[in-house]
C-alpha positions as CSV (number, residue, x, y, z in Angstrom):
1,X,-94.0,13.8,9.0
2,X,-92.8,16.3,11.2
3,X,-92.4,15.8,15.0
4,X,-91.6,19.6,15.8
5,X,-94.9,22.1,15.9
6,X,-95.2,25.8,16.4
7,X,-98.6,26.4,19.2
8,X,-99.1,29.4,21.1
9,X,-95.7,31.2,20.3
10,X,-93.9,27.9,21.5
11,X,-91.7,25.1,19.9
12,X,-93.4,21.5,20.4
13,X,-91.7,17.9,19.8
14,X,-94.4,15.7,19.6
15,X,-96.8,16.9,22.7
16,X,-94.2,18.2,24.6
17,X,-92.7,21.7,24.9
18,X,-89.3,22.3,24.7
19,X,-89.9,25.2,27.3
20,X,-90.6,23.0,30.1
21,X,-88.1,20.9,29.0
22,X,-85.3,23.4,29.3
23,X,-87.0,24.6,32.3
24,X,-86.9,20.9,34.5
25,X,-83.2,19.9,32.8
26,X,-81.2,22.8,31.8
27,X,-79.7,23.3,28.6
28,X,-77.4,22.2,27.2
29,X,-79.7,19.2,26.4
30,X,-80.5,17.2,23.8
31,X,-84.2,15.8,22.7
32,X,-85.4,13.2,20.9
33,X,-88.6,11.8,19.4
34,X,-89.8,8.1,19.7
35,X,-91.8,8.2,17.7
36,X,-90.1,9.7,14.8
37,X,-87.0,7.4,15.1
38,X,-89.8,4.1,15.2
39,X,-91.1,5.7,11.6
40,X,-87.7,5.9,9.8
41,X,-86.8,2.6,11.2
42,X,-90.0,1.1,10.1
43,X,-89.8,2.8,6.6
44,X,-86.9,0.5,6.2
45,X,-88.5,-2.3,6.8
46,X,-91.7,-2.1,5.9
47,X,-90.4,-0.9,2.0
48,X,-88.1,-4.3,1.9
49,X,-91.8,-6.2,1.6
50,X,-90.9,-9.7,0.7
51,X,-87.0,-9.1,-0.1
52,X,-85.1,-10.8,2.0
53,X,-83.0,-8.5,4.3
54,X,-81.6,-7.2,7.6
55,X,-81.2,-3.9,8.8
56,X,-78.4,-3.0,10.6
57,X,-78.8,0.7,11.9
58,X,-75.5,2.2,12.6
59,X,-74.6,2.9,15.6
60,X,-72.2,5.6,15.3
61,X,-74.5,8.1,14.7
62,X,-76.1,7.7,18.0
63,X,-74.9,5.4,20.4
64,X,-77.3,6.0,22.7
65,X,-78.6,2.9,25.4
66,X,-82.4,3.7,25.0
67,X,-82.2,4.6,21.3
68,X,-80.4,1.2,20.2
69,X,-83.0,-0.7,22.7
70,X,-85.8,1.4,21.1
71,X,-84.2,-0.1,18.1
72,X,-83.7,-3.6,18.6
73,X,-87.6,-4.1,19.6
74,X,-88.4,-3.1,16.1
75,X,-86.1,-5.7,14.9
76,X,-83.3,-4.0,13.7
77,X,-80.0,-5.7,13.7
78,X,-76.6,-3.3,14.1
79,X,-73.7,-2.0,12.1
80,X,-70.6,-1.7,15.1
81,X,-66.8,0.0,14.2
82,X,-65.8,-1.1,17.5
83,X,-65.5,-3.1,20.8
84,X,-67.5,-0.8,22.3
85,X,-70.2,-0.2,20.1
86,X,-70.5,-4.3,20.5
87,X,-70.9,-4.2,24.3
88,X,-73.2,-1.2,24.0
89,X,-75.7,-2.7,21.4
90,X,-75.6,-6.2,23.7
91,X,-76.4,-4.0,26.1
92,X,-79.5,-2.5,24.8
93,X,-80.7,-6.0,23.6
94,X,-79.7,-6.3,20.7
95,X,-78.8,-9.9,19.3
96,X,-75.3,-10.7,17.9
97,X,-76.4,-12.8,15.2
98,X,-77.6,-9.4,13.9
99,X,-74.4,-7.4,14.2
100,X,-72.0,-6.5,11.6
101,X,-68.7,-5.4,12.5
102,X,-67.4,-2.6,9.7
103,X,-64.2,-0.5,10.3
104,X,-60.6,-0.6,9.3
105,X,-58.7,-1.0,12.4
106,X,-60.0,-3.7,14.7
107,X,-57.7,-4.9,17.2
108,X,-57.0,-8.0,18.6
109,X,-59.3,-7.6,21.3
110,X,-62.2,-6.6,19.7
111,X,-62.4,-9.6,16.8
112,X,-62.2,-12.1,20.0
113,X,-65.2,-10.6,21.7
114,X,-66.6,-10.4,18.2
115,X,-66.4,-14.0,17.3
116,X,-66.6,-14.9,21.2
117,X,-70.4,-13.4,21.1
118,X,-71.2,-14.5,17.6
119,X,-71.5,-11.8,15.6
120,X,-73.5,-12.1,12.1
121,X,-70.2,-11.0,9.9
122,X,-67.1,-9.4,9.9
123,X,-66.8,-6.6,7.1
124,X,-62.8,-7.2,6.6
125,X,-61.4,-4.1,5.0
126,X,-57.8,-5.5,4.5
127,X,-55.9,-8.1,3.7
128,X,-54.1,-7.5,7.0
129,X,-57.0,-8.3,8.8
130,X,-57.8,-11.1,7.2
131,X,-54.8,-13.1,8.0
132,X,-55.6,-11.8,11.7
133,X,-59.1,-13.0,11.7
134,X,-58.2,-16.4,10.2
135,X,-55.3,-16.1,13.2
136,X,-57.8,-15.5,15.9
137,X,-60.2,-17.7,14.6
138,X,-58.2,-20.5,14.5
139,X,-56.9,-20.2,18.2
140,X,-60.3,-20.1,19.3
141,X,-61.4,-23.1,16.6
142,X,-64.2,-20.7,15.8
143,X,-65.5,-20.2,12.2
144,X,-65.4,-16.2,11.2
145,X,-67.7,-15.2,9.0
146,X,-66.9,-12.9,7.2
147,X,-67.8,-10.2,4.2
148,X,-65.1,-8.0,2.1
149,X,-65.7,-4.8,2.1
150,X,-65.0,-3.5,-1.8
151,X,-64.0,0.0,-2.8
152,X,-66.5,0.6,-6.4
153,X,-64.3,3.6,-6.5
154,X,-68.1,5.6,-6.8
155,X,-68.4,9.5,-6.3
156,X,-70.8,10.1,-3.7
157,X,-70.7,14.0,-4.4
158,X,-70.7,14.7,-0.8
159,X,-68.0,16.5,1.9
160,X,-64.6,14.8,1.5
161,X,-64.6,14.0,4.8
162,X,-67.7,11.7,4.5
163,X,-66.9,10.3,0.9
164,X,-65.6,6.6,1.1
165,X,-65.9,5.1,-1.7
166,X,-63.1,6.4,-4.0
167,X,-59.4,5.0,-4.5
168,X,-57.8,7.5,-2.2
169,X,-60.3,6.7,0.3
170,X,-58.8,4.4,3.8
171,X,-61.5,2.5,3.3
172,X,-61.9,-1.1,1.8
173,X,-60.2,-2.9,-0.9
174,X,-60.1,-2.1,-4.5
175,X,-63.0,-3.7,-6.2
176,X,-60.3,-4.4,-9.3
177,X,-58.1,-6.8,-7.1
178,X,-60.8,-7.8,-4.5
179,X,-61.1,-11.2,-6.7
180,X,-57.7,-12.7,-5.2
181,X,-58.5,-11.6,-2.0
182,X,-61.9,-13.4,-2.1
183,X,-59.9,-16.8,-3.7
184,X,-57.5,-16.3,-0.7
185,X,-59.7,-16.5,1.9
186,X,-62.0,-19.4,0.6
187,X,-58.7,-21.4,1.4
188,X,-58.4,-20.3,4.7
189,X,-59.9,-22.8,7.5
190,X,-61.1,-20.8,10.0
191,X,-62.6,-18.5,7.7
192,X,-66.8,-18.4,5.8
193,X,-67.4,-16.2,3.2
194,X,-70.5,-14.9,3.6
195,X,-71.0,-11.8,1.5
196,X,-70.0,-8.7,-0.4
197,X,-69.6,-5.1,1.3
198,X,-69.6,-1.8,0.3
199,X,-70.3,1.8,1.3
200,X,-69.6,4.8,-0.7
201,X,-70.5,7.9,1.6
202,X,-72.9,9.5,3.6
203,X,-75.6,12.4,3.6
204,X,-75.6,11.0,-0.3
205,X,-78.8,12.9,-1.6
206,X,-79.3,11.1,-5.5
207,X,-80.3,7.3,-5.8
208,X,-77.5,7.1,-8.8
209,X,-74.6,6.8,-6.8
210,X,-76.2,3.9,-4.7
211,X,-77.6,2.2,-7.5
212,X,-74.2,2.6,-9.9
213,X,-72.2,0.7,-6.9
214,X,-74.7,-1.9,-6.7
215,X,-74.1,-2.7,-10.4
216,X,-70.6,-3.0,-9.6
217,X,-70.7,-5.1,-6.9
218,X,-73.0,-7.8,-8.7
219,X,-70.8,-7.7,-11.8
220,X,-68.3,-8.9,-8.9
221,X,-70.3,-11.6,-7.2
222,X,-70.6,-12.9,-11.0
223,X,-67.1,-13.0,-11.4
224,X,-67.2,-14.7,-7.6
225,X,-69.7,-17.5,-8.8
226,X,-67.7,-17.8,-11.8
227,X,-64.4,-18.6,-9.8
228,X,-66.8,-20.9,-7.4
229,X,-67.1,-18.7,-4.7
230,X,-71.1,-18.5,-3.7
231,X,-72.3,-15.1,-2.2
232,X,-75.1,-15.1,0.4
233,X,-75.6,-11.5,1.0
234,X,-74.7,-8.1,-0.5
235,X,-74.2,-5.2,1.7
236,X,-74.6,-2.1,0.5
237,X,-74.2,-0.1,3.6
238,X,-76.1,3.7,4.4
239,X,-75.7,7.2,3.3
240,X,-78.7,8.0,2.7
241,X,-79.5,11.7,3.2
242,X,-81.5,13.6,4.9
243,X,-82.7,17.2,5.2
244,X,-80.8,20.3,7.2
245,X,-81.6,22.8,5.0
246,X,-83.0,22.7,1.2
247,X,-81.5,19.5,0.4
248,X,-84.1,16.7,-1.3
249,X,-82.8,13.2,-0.4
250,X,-84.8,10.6,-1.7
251,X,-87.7,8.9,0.4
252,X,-86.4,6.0,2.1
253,X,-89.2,4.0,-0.4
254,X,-88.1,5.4,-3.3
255,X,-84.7,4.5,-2.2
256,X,-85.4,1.0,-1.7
257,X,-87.5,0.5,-4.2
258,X,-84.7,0.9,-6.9
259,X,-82.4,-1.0,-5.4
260,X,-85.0,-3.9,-5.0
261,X,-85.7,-3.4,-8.9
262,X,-81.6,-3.4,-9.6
263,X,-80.9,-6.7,-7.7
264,X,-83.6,-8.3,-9.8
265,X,-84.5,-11.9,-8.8
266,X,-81.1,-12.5,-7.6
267,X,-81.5,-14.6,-4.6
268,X,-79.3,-12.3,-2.0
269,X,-79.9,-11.6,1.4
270,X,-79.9,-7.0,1.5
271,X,-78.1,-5.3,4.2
272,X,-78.3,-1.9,4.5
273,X,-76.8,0.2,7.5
274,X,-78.6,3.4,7.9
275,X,-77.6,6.0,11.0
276,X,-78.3,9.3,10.2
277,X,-81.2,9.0,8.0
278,X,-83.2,7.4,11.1
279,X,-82.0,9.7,13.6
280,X,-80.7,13.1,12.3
281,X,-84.4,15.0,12.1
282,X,-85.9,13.3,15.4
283,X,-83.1,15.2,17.5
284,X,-82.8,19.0,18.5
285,X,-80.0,20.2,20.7
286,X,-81.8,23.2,23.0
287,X,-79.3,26.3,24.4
288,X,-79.7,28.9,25.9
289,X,-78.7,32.5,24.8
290,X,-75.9,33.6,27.8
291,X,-74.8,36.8,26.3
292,X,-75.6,39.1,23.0
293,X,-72.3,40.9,21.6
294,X,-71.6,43.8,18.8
295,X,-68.2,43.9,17.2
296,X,-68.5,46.3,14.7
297,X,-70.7,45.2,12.0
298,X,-70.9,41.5,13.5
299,X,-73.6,40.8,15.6
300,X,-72.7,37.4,18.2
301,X,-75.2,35.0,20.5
302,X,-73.4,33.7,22.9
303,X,-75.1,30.6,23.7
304,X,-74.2,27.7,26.7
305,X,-74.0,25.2,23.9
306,X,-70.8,24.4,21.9
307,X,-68.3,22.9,19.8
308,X,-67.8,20.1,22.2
309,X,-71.9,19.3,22.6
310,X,-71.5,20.1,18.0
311,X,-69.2,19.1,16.6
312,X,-70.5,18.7,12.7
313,X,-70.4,22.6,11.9
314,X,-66.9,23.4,13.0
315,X,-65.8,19.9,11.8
316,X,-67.0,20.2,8.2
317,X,-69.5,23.4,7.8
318,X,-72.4,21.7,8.5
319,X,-75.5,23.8,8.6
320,X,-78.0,23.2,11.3
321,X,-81.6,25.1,11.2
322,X,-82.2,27.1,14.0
323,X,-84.5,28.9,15.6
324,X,-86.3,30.2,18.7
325,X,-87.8,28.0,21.1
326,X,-90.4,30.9,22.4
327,X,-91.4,33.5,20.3
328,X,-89.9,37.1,21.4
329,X,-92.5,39.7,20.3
330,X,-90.5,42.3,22.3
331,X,-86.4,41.7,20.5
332,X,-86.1,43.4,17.4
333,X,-85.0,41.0,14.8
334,X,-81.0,40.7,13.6
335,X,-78.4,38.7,11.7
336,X,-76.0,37.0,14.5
337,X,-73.4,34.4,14.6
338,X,-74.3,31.8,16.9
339,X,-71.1,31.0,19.1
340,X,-70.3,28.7,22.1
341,X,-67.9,29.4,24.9
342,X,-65.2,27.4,24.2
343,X,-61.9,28.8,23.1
344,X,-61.6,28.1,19.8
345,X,-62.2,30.5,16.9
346,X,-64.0,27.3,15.1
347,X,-66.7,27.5,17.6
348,X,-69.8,28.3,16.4
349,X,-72.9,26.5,15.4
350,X,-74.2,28.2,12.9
351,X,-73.9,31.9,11.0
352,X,-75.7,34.9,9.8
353,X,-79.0,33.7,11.3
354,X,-82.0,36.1,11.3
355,X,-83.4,36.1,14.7
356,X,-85.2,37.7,17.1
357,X,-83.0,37.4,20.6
358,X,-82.6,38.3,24.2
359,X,-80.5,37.2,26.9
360,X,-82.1,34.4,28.7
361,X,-83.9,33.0,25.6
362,X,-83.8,29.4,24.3
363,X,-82.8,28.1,20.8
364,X,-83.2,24.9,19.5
365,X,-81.0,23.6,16.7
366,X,-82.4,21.3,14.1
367,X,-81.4,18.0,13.1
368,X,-79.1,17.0,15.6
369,X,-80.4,13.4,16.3
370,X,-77.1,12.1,14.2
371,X,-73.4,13.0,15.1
372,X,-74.3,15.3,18.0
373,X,-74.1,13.6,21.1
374,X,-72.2,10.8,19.5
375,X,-68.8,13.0,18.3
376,X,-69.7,15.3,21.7
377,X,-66.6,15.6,24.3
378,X,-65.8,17.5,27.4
379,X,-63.1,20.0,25.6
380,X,-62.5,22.7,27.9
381,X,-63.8,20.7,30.7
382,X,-67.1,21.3,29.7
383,X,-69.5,18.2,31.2
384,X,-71.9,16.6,28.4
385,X,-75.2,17.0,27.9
386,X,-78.6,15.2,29.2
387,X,-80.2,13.7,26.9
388,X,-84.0,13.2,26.9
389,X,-86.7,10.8,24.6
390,X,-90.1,12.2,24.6
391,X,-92.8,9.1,24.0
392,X,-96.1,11.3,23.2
393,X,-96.5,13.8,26.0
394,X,-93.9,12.1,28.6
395,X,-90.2,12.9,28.7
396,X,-87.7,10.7,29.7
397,X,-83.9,11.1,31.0
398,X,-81.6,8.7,29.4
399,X,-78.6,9.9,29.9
400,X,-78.3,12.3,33.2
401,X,-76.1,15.9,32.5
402,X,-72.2,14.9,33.4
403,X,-71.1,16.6,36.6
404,X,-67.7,17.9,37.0
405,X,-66.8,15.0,39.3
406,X,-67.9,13.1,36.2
407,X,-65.2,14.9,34.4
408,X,-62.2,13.9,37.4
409,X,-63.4,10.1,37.6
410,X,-60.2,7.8,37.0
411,X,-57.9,10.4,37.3
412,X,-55.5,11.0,40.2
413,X,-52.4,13.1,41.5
414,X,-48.7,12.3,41.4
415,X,-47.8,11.4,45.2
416,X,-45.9,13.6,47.5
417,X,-41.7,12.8,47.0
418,X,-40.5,11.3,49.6
């Protein structure tokens, strides 16, 4: 269901209105529902019914404290690419026994807190970093566990820059040659195979491509029995899609429900690591209108939001709904670009949107629950964002707006020559 309502000429999330939201923090801010994170969550879960399973939301789509808390009191174990994804979801209360650690570059550092704290599994994406986890491990005499993250070389149909799952891809090993890497590391000592990996993409909006890797992968973990190497779980990462505009992503039962019917009575433990499909929609990012320019037959909205609080449309083209906040009976209605302040052609977040605008009014832009405050920086020295959870009809701050002393922290001058 939706969380965002139209009453009296004003925009609603849950029983709250973004007005007096705007008005008490300032904008830029971002907004998020409880409520609607706690349903996509639970959608998850409840739809595994008996299957036995784990999932691990990933955090990279929104990192932040009171989200992954939220989170980890529904159950929900965690799906890190770094050390400090780790130290943030321990933070929040989350348990390490339900964090996988996915992501081709972990350093040194980061596998010894990992196997230090006791992480569930290590997706290993290389051979390289197998031989360093088997190093590590055996310096600390701990016992990695550890999962091989397999390329099924699968199409996701999506954005090259969020495909992953095709031979040109950084990502994984070649599911053709995966078998030797398996054998290798069942003769390592400081090493426990626990599972099989994969993920082939996000924002994937057709079951097919989910449920053609899965195939793939179990042919594998046949060959793997075959060659005496016993799987316990099959991971088979996120990507599910969501809505921005007309898209028609699957529901998250559907979803599951055909993966449960393609692994059959096989006796696996599922992972899956969904992000944006549990946060994208319960998130807006509200801005106010600073300016309203013509330039010849181009019509601009200048807003206080931008590229740096954005990233997704400049990055890729991503379109984001957006509309008013307040109804404006007064503005005539026209076709403007909506563009931040900072100095960069590429900033914009979204264009050729029919609206009717003054100065002073406040828009809100849809679906910004995933990769929004999370890819967010402070380009042009721009400070970040609050960011606020409404529970009902209360609002809470949990993350307070950056100051510009925020922005100078750590730094210092040369000193004086002597």
């Amino acid at each position: 269901m939706s969380h965002f309502s139209r009453r009296d000429g004003q925009l609603y999330i849950d029983n709250v209105a973004l007005a007096s939201l705007a008005a008490e923090h300032g904008t830029p801010a971002y907004v998020y529902s409880k409520t609607a994170i706690s349903e996509q969550f639970l959608a998850y879960q409840n739809a595994m019914g008996e299957q036995n399973h784990l999932i691990c939301y990933a955090v990279k789509a929104n990192c932040s404290l009171a989200i992954l808390n939220l989170l980890a009191k529904l159950g929900a174990g965690f799906d890190i690419v770094s050390g400090g994804e780790l130290e943030r979801v321990l933070a929040a209360g989350g348990q390490a026994q339900k964090i996988v650690f996915s992501g081709v570059g972990k350093s040194h550092e980061e596998i010894t807190l990992a196997l230090q704290t006791g992480i569930h599994c290590f997706n290993i994406e290389s051979l390289a970093e197998l031989e360093r986890i088997q190093q590590i491990a055996q310096s600390l005499d701990i016992i990695a566990p550890i999962s091989i993250r397999v390329n099924p070389d699968v199409d996701a149909g999506t954005h090259p820059y969020i495909s992953t799952g095709l031979k040109e891809n950084k990502f994984g090993i070649d599911i053709d040659s995966v078998l030797a890497v398996y054998q290798h590391a069942s003769s390592l000592s400081h090493v426990m195979i626990k599972g099989v990996d994969c993920h082939i993409g996000s924002q994937l909006t057709e079951v097919a491509p989910f449920i053609d890797a899965m195939d793939r992968v179990l042919l594998l973990i046949d060959r793997l029995a075959e060659a005496g190497i016993s799987i316990e779980h099959l991971d088979l990462g996120g990507g599910l899609g969501v809505r921005y505009q007309d898209e028609q992503p699957p529901a998250i039962g559907d979803y599951i429900r055909a993966i449960r019917q393609g692994l059959g009575t096989r006796d696996l433990c599922l992972i899956l690591e969904p992000g944006r499909s549990i946060v994208a929609n319960a998130g807006v990012l509200l801005s106010k209108v600073e300016y309203l320019k013509a330039a010849g037959d181009k019509r601009f909205a200048i807003v206080d939001a931008a590229m740096n609080d954005m990233l997704r449309p400049a990055l890729y083209q991503a379109w984001l709904d957006i509309e008013t906040v307040s109804d404006n009976t007064q503005a005539s209605t026209d076709v403007y670009d909506i563009v931040g302040p900072v100095c960069e052609t590429g900033d914009f977040l979204g264009k050729q949107r029919s609206l009717a605008i003054d100065e002073g009014d406040l828009l809100c832009i849809h679906s910004a629950g995933a990769y929004g405050m999370a890819m967010s920086s402070n380009y042009n020295s721009r400070p970040r964002a609050v960011e606020i959870m409404v529970d009902n009809n209360v609002a809470h701050v949990i993350r307070a707006r950056e100051t510009k002393a925020d922005l100078m922290r750590g730094e210092s001058l040369l000193p004086d020559p002597r």
